[in-house]
C-alpha positions as CSV (number, residue, x, y, z in Angstrom):
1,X,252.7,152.4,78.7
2,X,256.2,150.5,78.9
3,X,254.8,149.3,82.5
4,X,251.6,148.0,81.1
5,X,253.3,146.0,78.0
6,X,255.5,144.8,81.0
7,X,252.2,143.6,83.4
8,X,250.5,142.1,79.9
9,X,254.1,140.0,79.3
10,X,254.3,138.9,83.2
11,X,250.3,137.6,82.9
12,X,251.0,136.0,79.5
13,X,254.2,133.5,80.7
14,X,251.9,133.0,84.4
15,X,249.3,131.7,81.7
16,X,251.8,130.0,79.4
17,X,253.4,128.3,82.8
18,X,250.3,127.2,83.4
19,X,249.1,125.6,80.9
20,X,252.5,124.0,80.9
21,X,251.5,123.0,84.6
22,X,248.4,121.1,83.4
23,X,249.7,119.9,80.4
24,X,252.5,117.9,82.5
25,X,250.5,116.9,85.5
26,X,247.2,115.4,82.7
27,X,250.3,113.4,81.4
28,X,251.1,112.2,84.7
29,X,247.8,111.8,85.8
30,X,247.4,109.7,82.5
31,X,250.7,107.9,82.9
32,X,249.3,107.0,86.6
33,X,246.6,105.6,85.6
34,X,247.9,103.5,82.9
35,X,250.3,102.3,85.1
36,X,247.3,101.6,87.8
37,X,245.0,99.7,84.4
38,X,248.5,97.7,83.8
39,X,248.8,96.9,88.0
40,X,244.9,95.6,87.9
41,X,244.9,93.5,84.7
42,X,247.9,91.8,86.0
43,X,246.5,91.2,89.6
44,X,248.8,93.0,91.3
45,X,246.8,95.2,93.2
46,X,244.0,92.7,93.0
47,X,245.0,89.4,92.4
48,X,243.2,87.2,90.2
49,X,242.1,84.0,91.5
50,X,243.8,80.8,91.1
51,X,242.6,78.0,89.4
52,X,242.4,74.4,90.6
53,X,241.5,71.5,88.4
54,X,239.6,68.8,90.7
55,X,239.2,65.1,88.6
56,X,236.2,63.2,90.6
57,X,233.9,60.6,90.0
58,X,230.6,61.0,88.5
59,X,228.7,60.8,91.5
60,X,230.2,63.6,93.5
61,X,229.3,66.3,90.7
62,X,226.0,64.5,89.6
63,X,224.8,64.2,93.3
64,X,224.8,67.7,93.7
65,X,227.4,67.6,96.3
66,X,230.3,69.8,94.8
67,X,227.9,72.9,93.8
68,X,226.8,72.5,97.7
69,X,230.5,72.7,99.4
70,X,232.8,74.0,97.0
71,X,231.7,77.6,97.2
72,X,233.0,77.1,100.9
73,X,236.7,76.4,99.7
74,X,236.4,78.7,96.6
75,X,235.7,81.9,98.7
76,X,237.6,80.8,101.7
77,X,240.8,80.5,98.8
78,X,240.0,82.9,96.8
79,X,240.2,79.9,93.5
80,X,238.1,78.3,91.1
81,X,237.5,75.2,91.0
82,X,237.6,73.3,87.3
83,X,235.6,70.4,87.9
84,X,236.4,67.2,85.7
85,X,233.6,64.5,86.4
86,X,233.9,61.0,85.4
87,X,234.7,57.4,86.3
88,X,237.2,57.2,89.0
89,X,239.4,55.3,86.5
90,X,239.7,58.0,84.1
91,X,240.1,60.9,86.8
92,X,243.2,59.4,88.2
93,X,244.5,58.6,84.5
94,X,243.6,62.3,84.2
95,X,246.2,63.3,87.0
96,X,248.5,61.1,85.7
97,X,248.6,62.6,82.5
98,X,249.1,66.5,84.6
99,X,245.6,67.2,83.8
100,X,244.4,67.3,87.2
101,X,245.8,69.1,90.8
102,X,243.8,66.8,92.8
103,X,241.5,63.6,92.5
104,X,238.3,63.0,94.5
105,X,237.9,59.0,93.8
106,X,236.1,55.9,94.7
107,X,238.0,53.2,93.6
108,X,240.6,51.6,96.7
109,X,242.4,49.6,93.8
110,X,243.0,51.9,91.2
111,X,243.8,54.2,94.2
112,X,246.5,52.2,95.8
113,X,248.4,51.6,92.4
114,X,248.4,55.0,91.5
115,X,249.8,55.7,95.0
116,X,252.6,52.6,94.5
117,X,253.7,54.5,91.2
118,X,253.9,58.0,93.1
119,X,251.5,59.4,91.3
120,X,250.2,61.4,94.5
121,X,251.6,63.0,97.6
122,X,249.2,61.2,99.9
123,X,245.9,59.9,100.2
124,X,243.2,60.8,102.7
125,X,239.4,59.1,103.4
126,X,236.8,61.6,103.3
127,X,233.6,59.9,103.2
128,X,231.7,57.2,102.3
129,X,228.0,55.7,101.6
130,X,226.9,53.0,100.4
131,X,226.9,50.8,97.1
132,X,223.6,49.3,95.8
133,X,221.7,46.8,93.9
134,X,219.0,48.1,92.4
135,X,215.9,46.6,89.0
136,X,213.0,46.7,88.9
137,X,210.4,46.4,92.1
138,X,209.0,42.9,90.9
139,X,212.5,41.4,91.3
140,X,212.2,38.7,88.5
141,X,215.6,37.2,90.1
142,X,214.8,37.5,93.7
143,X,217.7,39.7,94.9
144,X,215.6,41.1,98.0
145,X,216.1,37.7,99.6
146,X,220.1,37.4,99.1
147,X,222.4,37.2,101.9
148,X,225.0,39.0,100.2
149,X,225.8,41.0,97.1
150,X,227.7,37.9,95.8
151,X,224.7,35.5,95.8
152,X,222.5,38.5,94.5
153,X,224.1,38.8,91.7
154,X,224.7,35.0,91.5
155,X,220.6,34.8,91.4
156,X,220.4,37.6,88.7
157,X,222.9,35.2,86.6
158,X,221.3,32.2,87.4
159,X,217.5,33.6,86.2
160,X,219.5,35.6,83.1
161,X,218.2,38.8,84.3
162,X,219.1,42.2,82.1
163,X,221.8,43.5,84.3
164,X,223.5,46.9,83.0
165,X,227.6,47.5,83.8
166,X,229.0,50.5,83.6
167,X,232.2,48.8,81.8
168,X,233.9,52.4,82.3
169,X,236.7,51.7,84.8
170,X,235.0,53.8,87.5
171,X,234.3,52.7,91.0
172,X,231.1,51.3,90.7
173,X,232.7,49.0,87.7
174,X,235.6,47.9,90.0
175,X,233.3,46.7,92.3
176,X,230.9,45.2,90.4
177,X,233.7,43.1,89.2
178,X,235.1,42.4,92.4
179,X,231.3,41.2,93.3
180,X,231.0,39.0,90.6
181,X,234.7,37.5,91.2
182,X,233.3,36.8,95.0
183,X,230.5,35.1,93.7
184,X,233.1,32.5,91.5
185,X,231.9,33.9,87.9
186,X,233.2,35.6,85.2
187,X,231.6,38.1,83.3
188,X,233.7,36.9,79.7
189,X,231.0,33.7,79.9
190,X,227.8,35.6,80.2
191,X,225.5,35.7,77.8
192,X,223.4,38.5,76.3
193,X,221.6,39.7,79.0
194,X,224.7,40.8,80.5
195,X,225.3,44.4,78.9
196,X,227.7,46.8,78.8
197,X,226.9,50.3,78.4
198,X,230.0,52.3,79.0
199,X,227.7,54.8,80.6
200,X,228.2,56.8,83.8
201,X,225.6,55.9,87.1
202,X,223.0,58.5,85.7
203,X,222.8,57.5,82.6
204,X,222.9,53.6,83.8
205,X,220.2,54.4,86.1
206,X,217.7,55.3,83.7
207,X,218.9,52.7,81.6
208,X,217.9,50.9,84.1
209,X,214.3,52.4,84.4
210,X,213.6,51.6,80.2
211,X,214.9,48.1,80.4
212,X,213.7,47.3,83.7
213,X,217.2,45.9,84.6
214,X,219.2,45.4,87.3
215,X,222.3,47.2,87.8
216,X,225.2,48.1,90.8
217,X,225.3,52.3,91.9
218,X,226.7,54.2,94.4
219,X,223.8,55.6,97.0
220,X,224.5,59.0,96.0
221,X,223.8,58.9,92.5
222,X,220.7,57.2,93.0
223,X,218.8,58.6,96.0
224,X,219.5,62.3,93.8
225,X,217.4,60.8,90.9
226,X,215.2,58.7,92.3
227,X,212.3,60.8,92.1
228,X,212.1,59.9,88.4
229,X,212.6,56.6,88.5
230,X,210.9,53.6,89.5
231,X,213.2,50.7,89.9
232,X,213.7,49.8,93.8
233,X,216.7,49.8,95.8
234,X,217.0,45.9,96.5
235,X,220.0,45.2,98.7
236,X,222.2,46.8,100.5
237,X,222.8,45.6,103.4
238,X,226.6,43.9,102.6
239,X,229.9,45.3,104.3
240,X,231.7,44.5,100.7
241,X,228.9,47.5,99.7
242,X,231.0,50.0,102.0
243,X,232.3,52.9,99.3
244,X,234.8,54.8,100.5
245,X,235.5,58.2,99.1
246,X,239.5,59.3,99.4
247,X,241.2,63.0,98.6
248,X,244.6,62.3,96.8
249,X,247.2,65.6,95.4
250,X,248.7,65.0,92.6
251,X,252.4,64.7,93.1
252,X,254.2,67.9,91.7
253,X,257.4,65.5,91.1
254,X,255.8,63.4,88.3
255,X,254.0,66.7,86.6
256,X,255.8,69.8,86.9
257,X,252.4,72.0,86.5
258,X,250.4,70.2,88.8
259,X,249.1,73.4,91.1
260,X,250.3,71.6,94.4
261,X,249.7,74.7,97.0
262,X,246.3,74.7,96.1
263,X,245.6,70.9,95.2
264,X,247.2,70.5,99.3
265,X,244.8,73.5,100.4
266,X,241.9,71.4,99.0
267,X,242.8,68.2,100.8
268,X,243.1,69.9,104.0
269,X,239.8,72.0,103.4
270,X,237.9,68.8,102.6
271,X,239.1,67.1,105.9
272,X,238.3,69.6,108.3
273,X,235.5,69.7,110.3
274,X,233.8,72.8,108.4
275,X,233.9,70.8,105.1
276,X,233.2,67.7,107.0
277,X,229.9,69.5,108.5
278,X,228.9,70.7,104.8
279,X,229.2,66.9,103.7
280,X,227.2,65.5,106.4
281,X,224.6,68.6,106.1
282,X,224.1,67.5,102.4
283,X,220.9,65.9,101.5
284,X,218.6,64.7,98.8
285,X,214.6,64.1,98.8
286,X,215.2,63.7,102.4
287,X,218.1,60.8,102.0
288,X,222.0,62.2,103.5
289,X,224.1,61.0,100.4
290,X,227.4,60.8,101.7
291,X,228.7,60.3,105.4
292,X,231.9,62.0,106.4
293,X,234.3,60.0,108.1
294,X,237.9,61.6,107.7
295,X,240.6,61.7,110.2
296,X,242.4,64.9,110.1
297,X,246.7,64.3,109.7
């Protein structure tokens, strides 16, 4: 009797130690795996990805370019890319103010003085196409048969054509006003049918197409709408109507939060000859928009 009250005792603690057992190794099992939730929410274990903020002009995003290379760069990097598209103007003011990592810009001038201030690390071409004059196909003002963009736009003053500026400090409105300075006039003494919109190129364009104006866009804008539209590319053919596209980091020294690893990483991703392929591979109801033309540091 004593021996089996002494068996019943021995099997009782075995199941009491054992339910101790699983007791403590479900608390470190749940411990573990807290610690393992705590790891992946932080992105230890997987990292999250970065984030770069990319300030560019109008016609890069509304082309369709960016949604056809970036996923290159973003899976290549493991990043996202934040997009910011407007006048060239305003997305170099944008990294100036630390709201950008990196600037994608048309404008040589603004670009130049924002490099003089030391605004950005360095500044690399990437591309170009072309600038054009475009209005409507019966060409009230004759522009077809100018020489150059200055007397085109000298004709569309002289017959008092509706011309449309973007007046937005983007590329396209730096060199319209460089065009009109060429041609010895000043856009303070035009009249009414000179009209500021403050619009960017799509929105000009089809301006453009309801007031059967004349107006100044970049090639890449237009050739991606120009299905809808029926107001003729008139002249192009005008070395001042080069556009140059340039890649510029924001310089870490001037905003402290400026993602520089990855704003560098983007700049030498853009210039190489994958990203460079991508660009040139890029077309448009059967127009290339942009033309790469970088030259690799």
């Amino acid at each position: 009797m004593a021996e089996e009250k002494e068996k019943a005792s021995v099997t009782k603690s075995r199941r009491a130690i054992s339910r101790t057992t699983l007791l403590v190794i479900s608390v470190v099992i749940i411990a573990a795996l807290l610690v393992l939730a705590g790891l992946l929410i932080s992105g230890v274990i997987f990292p999250s990805k970065a984030r770069l903020i990319l300030s560019t002009t109008t016609s890069t995003q509304n082309s369709g370019l960016l949604d056809y290379i970036l996923p290159d760069f973003e899976q290549k990097y493991n990043v996202n890319v934040d997009v910011v598209a407007v006048g060239s103007g305003q997305a170099l003011d944008n990294a100036r103010s630390g709201d950008a990592d990196v600037v994608l810009s048309h404008a040589p001038s603004l670009e130049d003085t924002f490099m003089h201030q030391g605004y950005g690390l360095f500044k690399w071409q990437v591309m170009y196409n072309q600038f054009a004059i475009v209005g409507p196909d019966a060409d009230p003002a004759g522009v077809k048969h100018a020489s150059t963009a200055a007397g085109a736009f000298t004709r569309i003053a002289s017959n008092g054509s509706t011309f449309l500026s973007r007046a937005d400090n983007s590329g396209t409105y730096t060199k319209e006003l460089a065009i009109w300075k060429s041609a010895g006039l000043n856009t303070s003494d035009f009249g009414t049918w000179y009209k500021k919109v403050g619009k960017g190129m799509e929105e000009t364009l089809q301006m453009s197409e309801e007031l059967e104006a004349y107006t100044l866009t970049d090639e890449g804008t237009y050739y991606s709408v120009v299905q809808t539209l029926t107001i003729a590319e008139l002249f192009r053919n005008d070395t001042n109507l080069f556009n140059q596209y340039s890649v510029i980091p924001s310089n870490p020294a001037k905003n402290e939060d400026v993602n520089v690893k990855y704003a560098v990483l983007f700049a030498d991703w853009i210039v190489s000859p994958a990203a460079q392929n991508l660009i040139a591979s890029y077309s448009v109801n059967g127009h290339q928009l942009f033309f790469p033309n970088a030259v690799p540091p």
